[in-house]
N, CA, C and O atoms as a GROMACS GRO file, in nm:
protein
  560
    1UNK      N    1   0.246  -0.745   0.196
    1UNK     CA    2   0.279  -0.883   0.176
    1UNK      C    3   0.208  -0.939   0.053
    1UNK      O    4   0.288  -0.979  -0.031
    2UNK      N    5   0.096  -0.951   0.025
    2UNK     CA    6   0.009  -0.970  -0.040
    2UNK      C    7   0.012  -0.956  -0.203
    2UNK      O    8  -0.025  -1.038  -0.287
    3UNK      N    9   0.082  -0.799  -0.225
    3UNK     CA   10   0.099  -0.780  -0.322
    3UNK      C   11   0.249  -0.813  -0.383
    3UNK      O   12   0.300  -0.742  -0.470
    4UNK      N   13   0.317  -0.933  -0.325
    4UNK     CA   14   0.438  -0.970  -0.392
    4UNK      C   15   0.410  -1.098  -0.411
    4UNK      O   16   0.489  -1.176  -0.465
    5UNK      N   17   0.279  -1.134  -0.361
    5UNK     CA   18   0.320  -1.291  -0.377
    5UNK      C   19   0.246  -1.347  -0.523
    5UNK      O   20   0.134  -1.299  -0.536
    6UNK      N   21   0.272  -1.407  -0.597
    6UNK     CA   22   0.182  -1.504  -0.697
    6UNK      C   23   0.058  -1.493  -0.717
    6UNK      O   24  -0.017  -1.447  -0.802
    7UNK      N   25   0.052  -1.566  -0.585
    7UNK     CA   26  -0.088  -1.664  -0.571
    7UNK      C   27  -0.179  -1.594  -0.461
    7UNK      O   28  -0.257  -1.674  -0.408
    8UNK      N   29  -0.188  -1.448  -0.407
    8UNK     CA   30  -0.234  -1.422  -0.330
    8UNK      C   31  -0.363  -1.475  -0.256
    8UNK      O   32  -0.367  -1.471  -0.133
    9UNK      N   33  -0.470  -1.526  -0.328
    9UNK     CA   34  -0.592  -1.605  -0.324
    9UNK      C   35  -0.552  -1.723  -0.252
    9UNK      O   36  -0.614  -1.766  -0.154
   10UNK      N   37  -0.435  -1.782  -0.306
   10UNK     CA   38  -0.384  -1.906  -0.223
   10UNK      C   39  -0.358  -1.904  -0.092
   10UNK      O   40  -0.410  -1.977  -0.008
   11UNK      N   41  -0.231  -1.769  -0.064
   11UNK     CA   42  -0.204  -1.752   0.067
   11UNK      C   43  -0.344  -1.726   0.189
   11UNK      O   44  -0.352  -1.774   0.302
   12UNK      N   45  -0.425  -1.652   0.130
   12UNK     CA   46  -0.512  -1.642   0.204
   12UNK      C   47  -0.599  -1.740   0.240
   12UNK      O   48  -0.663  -1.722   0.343
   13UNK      N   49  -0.620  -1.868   0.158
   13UNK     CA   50  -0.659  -1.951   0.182
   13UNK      C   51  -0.626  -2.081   0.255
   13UNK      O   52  -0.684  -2.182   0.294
   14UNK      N   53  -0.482  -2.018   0.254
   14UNK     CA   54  -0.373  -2.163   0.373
   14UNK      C   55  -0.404  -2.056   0.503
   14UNK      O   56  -0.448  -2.116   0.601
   15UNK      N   57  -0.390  -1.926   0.520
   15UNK     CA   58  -0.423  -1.863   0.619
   15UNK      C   59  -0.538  -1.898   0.710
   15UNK      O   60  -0.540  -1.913   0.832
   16UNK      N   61  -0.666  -1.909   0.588
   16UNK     CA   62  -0.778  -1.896   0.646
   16UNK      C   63  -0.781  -2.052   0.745
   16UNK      O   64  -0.822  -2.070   0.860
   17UNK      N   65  -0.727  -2.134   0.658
   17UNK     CA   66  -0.754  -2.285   0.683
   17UNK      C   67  -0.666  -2.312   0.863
   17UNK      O   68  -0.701  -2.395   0.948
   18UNK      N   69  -0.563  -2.223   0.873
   18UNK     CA   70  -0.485  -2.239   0.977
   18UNK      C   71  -0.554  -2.139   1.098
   18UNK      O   72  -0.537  -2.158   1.219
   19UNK      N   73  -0.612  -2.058   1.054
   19UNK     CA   74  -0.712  -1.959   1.197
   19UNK      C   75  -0.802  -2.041   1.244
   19UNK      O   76  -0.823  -2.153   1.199
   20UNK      N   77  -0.853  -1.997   1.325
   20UNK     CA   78  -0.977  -2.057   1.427
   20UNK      C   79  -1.071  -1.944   1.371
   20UNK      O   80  -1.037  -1.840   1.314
   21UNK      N   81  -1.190  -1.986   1.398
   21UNK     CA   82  -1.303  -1.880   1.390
   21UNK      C   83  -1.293  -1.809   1.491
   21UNK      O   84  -1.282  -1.843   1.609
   22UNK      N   85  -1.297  -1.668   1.426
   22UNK     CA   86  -1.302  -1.518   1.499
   22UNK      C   87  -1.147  -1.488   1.500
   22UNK      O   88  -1.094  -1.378   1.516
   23UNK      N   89  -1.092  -1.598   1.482
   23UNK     CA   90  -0.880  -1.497   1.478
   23UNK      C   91  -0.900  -1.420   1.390
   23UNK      O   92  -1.002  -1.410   1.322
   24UNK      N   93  -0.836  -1.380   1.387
   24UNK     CA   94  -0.758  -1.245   1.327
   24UNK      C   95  -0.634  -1.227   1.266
   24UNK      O   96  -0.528  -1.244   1.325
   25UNK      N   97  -0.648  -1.188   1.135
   25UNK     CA   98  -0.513  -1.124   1.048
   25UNK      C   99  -0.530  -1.014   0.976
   25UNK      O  100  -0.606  -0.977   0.886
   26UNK      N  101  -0.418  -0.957   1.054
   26UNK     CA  102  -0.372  -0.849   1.019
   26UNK      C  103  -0.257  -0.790   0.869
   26UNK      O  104  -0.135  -0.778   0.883
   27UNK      N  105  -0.325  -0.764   0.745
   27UNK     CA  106  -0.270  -0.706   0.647
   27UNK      C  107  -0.237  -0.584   0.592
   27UNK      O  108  -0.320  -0.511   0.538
   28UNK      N  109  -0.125  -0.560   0.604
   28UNK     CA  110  -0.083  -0.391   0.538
   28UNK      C  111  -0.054  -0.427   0.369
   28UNK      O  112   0.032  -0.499   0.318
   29UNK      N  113  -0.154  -0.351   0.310
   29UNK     CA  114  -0.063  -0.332   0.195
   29UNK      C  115  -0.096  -0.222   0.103
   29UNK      O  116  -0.210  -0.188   0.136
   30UNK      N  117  -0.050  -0.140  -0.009
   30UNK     CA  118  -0.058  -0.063  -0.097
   30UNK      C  119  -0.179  -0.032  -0.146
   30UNK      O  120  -0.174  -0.097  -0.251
   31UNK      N  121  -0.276   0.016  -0.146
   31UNK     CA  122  -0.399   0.036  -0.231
   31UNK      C  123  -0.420   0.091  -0.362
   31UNK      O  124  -0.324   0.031  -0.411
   32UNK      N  125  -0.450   0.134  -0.426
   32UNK     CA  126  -0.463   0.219  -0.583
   32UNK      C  127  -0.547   0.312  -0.528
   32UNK      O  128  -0.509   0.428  -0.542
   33UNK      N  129  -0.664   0.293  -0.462
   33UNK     CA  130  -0.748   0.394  -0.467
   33UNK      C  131  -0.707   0.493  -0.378
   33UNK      O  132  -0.766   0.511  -0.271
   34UNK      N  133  -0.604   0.563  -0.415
   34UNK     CA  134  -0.572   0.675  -0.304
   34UNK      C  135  -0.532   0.767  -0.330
   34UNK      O  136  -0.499   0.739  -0.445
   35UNK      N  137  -0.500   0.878  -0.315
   35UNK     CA  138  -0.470   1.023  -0.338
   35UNK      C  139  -0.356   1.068  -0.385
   35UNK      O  140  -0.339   1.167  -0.456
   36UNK      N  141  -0.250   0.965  -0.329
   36UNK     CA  142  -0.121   0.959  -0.449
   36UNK      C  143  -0.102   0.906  -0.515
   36UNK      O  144   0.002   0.928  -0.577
   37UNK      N  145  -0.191   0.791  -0.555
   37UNK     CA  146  -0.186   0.707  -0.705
   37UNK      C  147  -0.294   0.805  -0.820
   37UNK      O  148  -0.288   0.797  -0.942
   38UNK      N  149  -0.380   0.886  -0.748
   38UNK     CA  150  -0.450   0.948  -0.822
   38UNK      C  151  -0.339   1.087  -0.868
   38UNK      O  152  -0.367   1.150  -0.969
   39UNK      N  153  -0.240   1.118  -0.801
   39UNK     CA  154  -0.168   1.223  -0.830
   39UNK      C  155  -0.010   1.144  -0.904
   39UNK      O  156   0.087   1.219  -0.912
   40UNK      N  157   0.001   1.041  -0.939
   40UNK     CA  158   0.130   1.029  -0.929
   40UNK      C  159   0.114   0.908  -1.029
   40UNK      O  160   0.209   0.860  -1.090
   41UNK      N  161  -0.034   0.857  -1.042
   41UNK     CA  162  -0.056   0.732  -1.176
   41UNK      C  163   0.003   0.607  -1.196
   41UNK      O  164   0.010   0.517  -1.114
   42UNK      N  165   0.054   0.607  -1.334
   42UNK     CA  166   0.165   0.497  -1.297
   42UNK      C  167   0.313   0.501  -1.276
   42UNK      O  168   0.388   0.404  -1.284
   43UNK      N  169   0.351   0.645  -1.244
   43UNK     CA  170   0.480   0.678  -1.181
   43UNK      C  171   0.480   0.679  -1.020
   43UNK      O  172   0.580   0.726  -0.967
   44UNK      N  173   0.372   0.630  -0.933
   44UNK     CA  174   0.330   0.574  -0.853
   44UNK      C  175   0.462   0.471  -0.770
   44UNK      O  176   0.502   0.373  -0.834
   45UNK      N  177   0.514   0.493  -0.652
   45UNK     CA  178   0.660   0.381  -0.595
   45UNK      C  179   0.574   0.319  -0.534
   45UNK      O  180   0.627   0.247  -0.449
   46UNK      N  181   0.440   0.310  -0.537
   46UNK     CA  182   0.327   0.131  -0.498
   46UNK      C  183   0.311   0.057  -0.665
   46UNK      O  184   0.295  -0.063  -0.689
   47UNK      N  185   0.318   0.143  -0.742
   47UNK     CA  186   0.284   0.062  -0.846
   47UNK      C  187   0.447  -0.064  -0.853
   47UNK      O  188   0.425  -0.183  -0.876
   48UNK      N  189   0.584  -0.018  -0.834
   48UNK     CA  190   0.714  -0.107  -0.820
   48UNK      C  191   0.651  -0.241  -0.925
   48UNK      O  192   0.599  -0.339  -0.872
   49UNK      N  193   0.660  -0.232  -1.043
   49UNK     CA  194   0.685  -0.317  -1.150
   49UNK      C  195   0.824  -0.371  -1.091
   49UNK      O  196   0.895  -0.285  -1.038
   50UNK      N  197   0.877  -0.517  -1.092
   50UNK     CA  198   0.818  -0.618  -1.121
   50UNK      C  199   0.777  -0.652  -0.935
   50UNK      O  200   0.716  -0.757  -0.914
   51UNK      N  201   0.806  -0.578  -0.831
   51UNK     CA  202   0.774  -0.623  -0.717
   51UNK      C  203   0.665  -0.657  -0.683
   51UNK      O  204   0.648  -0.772  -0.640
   52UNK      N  205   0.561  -0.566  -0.692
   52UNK     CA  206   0.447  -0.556  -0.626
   52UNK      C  207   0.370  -0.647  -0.799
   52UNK      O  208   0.376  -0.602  -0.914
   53UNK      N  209   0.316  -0.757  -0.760
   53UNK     CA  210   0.254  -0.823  -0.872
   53UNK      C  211   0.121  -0.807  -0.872
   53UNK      O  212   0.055  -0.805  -0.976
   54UNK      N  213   0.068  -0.794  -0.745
   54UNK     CA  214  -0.128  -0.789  -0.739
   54UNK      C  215  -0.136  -0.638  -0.656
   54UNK      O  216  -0.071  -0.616  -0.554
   55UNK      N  217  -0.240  -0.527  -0.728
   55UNK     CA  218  -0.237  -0.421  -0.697
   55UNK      C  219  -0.421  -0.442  -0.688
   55UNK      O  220  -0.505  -0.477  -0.771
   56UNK      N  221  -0.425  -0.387  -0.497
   56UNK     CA  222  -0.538  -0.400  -0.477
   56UNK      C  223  -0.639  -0.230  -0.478
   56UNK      O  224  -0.601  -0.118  -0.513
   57UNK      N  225  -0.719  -0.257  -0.445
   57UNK     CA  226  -0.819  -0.077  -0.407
   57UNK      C  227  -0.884  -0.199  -0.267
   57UNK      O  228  -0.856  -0.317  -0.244
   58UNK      N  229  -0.981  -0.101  -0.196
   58UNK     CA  230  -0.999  -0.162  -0.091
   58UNK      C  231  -1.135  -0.259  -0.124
   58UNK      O  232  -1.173  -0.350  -0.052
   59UNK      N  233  -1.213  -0.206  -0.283
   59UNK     CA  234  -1.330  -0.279  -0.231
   59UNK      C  235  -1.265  -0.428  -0.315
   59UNK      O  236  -1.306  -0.535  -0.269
   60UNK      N  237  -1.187  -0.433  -0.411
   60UNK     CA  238  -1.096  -0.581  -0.423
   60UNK      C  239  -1.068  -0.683  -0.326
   60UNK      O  240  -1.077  -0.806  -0.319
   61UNK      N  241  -1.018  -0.558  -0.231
   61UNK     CA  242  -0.938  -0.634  -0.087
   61UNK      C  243  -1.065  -0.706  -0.038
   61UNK      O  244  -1.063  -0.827  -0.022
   62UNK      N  245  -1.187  -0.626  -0.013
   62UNK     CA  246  -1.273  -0.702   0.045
   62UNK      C  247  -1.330  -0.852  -0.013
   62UNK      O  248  -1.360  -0.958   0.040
   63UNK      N  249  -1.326  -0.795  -0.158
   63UNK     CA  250  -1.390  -0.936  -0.205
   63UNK      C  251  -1.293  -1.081  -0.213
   63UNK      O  252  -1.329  -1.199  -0.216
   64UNK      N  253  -1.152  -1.019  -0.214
   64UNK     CA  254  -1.054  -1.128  -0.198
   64UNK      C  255  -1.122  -1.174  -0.044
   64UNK      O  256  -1.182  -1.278  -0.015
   65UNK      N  257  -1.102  -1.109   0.002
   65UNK     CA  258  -1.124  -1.157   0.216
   65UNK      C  259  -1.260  -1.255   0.179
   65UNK      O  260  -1.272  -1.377   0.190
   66UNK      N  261  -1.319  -1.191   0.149
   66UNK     CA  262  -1.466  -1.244   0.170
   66UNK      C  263  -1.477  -1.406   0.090
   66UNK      O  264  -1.561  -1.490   0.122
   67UNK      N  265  -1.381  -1.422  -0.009
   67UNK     CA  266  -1.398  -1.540  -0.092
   67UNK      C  267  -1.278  -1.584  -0.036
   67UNK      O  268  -1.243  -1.671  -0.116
   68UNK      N  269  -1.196  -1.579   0.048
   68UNK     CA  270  -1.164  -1.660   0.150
   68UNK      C  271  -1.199  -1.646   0.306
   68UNK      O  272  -1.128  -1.623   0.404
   69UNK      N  273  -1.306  -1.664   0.293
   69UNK     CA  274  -1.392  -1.706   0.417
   69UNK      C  275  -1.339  -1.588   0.541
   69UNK      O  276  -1.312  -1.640   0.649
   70UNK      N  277  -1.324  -1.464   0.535
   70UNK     CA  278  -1.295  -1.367   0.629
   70UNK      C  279  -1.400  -1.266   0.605
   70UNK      O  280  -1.454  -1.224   0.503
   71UNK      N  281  -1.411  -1.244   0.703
   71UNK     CA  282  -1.486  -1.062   0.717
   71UNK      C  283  -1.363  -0.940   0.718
   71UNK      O  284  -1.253  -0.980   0.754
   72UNK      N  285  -1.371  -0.825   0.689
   72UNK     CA  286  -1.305  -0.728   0.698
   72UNK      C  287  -1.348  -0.634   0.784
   72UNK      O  288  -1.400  -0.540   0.726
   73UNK      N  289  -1.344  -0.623   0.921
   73UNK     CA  290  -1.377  -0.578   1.047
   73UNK      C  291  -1.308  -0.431   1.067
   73UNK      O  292  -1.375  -0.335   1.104
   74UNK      N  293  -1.161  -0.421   1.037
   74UNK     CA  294  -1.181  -0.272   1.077
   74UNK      C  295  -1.052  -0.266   0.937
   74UNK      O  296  -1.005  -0.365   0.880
   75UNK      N  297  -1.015  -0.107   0.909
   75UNK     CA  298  -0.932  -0.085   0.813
   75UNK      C  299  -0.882   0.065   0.844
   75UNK      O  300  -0.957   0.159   0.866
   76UNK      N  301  -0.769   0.070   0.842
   76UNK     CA  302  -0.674   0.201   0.915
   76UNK      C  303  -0.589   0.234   0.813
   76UNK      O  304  -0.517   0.155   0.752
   77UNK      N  305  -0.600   0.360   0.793
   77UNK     CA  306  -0.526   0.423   0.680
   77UNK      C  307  -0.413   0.492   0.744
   77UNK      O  308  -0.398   0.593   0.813
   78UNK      N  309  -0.336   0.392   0.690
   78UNK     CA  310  -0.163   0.511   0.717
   78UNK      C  311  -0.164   0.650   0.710
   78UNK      O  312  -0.228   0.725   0.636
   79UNK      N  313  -0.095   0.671   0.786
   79UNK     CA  314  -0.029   0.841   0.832
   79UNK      C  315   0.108   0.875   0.895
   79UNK      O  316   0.140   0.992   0.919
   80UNK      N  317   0.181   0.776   0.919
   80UNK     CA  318   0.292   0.763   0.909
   80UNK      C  319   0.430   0.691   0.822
   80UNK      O  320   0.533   0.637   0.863
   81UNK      N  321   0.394   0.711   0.724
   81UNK     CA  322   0.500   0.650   0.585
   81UNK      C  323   0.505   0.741   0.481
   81UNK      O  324   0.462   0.722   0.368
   82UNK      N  325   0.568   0.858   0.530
   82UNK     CA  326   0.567   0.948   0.373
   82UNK      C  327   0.742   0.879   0.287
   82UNK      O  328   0.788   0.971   0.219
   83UNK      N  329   0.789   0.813   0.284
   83UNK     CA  330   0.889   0.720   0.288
   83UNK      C  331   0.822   0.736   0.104
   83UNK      O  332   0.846   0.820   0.017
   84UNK      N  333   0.757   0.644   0.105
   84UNK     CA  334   0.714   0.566  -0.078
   84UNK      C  335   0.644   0.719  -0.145
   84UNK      O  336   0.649   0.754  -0.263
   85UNK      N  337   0.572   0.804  -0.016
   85UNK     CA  338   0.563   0.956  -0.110
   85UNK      C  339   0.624   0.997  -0.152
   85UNK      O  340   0.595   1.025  -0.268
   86UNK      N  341   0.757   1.036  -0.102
   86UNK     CA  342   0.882   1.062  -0.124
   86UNK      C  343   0.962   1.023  -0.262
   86UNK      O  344   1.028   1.090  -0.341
   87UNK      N  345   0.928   0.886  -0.254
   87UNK     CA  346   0.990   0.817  -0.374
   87UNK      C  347   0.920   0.829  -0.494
   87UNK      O  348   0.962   0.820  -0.609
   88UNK      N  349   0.765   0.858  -0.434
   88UNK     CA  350   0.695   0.874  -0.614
   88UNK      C  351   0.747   1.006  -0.642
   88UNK      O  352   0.738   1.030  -0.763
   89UNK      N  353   0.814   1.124  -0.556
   89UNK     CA  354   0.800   1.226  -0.622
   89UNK      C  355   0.948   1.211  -0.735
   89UNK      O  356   0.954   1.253  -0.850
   90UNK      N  357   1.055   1.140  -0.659
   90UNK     CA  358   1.199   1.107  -0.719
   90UNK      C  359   1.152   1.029  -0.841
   90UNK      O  360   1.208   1.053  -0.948
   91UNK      N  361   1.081   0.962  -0.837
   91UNK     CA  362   1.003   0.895  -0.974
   91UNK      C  363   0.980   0.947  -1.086
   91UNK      O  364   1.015   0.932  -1.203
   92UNK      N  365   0.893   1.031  -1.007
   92UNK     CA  366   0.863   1.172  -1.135
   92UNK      C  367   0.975   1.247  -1.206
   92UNK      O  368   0.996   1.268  -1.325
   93UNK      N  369   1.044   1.282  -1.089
   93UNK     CA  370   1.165   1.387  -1.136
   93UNK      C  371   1.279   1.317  -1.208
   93UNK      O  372   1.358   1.400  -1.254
   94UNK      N  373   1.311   1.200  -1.230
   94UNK     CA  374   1.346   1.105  -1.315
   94UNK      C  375   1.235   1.116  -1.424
   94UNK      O  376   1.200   1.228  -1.460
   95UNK      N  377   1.211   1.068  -1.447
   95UNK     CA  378   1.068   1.022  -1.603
   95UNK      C  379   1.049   1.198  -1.687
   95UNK      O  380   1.064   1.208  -1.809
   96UNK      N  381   1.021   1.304  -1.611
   96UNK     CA  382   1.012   1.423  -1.655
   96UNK      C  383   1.093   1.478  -1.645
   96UNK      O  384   1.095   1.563  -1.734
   97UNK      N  385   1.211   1.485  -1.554
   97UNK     CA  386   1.297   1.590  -1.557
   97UNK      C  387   1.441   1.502  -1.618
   97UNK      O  388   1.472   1.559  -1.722
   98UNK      N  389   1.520   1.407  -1.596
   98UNK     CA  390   1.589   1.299  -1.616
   98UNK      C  391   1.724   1.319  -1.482
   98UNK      O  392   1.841   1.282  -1.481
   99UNK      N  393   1.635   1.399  -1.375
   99UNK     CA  394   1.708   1.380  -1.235
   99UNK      C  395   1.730   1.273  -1.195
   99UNK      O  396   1.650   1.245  -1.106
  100UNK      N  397   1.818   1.173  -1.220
  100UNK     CA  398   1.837   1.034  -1.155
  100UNK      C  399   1.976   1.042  -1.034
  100UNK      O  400   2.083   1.101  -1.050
  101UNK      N  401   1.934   0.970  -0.924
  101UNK     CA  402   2.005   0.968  -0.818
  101UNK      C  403   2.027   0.851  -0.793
  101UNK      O  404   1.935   0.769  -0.791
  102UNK      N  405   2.170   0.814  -0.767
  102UNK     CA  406   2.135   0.649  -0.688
  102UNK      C  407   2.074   0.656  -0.559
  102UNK      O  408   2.067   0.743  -0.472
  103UNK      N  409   2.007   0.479  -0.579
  103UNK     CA  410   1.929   0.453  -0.445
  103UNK      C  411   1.985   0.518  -0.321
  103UNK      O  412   1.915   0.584  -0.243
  104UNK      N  413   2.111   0.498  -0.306
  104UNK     CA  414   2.115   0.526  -0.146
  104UNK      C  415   2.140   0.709  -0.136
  104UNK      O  416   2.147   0.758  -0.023
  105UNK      N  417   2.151   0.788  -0.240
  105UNK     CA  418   2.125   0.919  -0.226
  105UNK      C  419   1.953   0.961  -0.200
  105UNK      O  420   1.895   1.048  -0.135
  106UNK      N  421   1.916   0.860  -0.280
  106UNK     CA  422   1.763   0.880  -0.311
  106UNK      C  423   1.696   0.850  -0.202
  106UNK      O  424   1.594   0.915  -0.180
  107UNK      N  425   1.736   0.745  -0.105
  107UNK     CA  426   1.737   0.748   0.032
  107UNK      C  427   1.740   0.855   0.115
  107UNK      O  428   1.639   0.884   0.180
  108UNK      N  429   1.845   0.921   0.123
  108UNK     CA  430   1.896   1.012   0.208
  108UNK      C  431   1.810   1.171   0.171
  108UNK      O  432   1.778   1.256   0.254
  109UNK      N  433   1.781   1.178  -0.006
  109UNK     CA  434   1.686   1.271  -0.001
  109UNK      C  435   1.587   1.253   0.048
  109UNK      O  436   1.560   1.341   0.131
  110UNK      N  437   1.496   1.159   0.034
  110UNK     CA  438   1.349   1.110   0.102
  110UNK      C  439   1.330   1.159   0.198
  110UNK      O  440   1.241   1.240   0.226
  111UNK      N  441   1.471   1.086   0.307
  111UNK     CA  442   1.444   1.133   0.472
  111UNK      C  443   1.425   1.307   0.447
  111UNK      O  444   1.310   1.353   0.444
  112UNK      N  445   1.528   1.386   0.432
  112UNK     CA  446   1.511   1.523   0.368
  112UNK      C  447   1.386   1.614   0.360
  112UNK      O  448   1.365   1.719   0.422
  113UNK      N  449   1.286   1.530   0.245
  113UNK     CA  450   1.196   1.594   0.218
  113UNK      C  451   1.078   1.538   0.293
  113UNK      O  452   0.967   1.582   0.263
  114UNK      N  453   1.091   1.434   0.400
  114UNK     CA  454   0.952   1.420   0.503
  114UNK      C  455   0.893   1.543   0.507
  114UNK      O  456   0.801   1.562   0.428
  115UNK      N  457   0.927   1.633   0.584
  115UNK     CA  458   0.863   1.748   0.631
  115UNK      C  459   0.762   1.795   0.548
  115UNK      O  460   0.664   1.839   0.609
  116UNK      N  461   0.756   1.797   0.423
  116UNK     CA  462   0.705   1.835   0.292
  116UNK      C  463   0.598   1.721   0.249
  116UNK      O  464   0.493   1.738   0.186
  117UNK      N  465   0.658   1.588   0.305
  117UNK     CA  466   0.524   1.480   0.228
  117UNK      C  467   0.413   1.472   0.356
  117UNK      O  468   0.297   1.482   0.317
  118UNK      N  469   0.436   1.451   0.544
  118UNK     CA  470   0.359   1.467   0.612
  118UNK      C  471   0.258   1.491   0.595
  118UNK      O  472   0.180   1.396   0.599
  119UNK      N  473   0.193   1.658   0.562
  119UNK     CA  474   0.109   1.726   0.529
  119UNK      C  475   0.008   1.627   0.426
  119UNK      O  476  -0.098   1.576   0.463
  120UNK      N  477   0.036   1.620   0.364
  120UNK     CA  478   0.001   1.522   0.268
  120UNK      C  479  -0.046   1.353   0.294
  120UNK      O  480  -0.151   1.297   0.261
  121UNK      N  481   0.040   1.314   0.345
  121UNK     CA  482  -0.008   1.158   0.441
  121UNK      C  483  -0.064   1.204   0.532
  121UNK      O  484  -0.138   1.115   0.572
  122UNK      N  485  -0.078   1.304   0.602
  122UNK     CA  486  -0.199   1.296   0.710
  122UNK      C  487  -0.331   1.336   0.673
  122UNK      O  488  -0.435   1.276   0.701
  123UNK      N  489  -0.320   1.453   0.601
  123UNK     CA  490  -0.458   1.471   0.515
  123UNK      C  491  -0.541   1.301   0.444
  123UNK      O  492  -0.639   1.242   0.490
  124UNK      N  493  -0.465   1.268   0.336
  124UNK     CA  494  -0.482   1.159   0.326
  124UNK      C  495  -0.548   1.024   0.404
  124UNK      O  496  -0.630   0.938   0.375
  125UNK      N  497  -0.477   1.051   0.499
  125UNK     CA  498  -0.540   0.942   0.607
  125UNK      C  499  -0.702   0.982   0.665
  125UNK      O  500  -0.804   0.913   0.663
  126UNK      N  501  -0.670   1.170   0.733
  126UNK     CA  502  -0.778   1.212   0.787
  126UNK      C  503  -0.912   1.138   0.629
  126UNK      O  504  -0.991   1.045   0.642
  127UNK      N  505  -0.899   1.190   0.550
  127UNK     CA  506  -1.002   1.169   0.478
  127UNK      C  507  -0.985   0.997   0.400
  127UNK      O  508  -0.997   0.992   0.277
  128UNK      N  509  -0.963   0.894   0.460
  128UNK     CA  510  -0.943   0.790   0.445
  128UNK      C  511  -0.924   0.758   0.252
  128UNK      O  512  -0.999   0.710   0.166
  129UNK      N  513  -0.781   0.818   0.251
  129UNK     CA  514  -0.757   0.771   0.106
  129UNK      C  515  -0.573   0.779   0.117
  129UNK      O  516  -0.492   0.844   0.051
  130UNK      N  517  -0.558   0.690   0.219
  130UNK     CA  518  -0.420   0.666   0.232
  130UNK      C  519  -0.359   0.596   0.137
  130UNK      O  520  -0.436   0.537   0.062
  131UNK      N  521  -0.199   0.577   0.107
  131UNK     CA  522  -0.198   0.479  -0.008
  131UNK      C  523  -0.131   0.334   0.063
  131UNK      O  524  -0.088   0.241  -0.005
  132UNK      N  525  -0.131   0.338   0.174
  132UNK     CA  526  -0.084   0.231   0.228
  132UNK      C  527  -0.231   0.201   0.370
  132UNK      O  528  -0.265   0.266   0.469
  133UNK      N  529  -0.266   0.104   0.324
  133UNK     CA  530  -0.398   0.057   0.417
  133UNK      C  531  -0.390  -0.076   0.536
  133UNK      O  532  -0.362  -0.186   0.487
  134UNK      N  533  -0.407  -0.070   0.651
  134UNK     CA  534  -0.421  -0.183   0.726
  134UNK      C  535  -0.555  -0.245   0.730
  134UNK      O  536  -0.667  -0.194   0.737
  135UNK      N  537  -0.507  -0.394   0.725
  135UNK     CA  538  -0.697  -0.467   0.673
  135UNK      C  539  -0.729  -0.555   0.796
  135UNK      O  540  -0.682  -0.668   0.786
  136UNK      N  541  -0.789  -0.532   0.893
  136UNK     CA  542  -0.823  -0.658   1.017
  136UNK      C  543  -0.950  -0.718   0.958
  136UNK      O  544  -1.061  -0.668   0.940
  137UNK      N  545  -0.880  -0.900   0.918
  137UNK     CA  546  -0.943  -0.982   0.837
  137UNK      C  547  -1.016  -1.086   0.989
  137UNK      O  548  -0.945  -1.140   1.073
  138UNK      N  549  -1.096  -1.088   0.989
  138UNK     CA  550  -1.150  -1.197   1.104
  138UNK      C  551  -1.225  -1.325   1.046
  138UNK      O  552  -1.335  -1.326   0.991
  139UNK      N  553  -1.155  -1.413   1.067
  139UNK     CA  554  -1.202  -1.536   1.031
  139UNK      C  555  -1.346  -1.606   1.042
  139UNK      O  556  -1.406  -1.640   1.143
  140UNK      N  557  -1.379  -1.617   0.920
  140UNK     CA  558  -1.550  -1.647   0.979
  140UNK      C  559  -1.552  -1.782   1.030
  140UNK      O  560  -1.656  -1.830   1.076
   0.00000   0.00000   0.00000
């Protein structure tokens, strides 16, 4: 969510203003610091120019939370979305090879090649460098 909006600093701050102390929000979003942005750069399907406008790493995430009045209490690294793995690899194979597929083939390969990205998103996760992160923000 986070990383499409503008003003992210803002949202979090109408958020914060609307919790009670000790609620809780819950944020998924894209990280940089992870094992397929380190393999895949800026051909990266989290990097999505012009979608994704604010591209976080986790210790960012924290300091955004923290300067809107939240703690960052627990953080869970995906292991089930090889979906956007998938797509960085179609990324690649476009840019280097000039394999271009339309979206909804490019779809249908993705599902295809799960079996192949798994391995990979779960490792990832085991060693907490997923590229998609859940953030439990608790309201101070």
């Amino acid at each position: 969510m986070l990383e499409h909006l503008k003003d992210p600093a803002g949202m979090l701050s109408f958020i914060s203003k609307k919790l009670k102390d000790g609620g809780t929000c819950v944020i998924m979003i894209p990280v940089i610091d992870s094992w397929e942005q380190a393999v895949f750069k800026e051909t990266s399907a989290w990097i999505s120019a012009p979608y994704h406008l604010s591209l976080y790493s986790e210790k960012t995430m924290r300091s955004l939370a923290e300067n809107n009045n939240f703690k960052i209490g627990k953080v869970e690294n995906d292991w089930y979305t090889p979906s956007i793995f998938s797509f960085s690899i179609f990324e690649n194979l476009e840019r280097y090879f000039g394999i271009c597929m339309p979206l909804q083939l490019r779809k249908i390969a993705a599902i295809l090649i799960f079996p192949l990205a798994w391995p990979a998103i779960i490792l990832s996760a085991i060693f907490k460098k997923s590229a998609l992160k859940t953030f439990y923000l608790t309201h101070a």
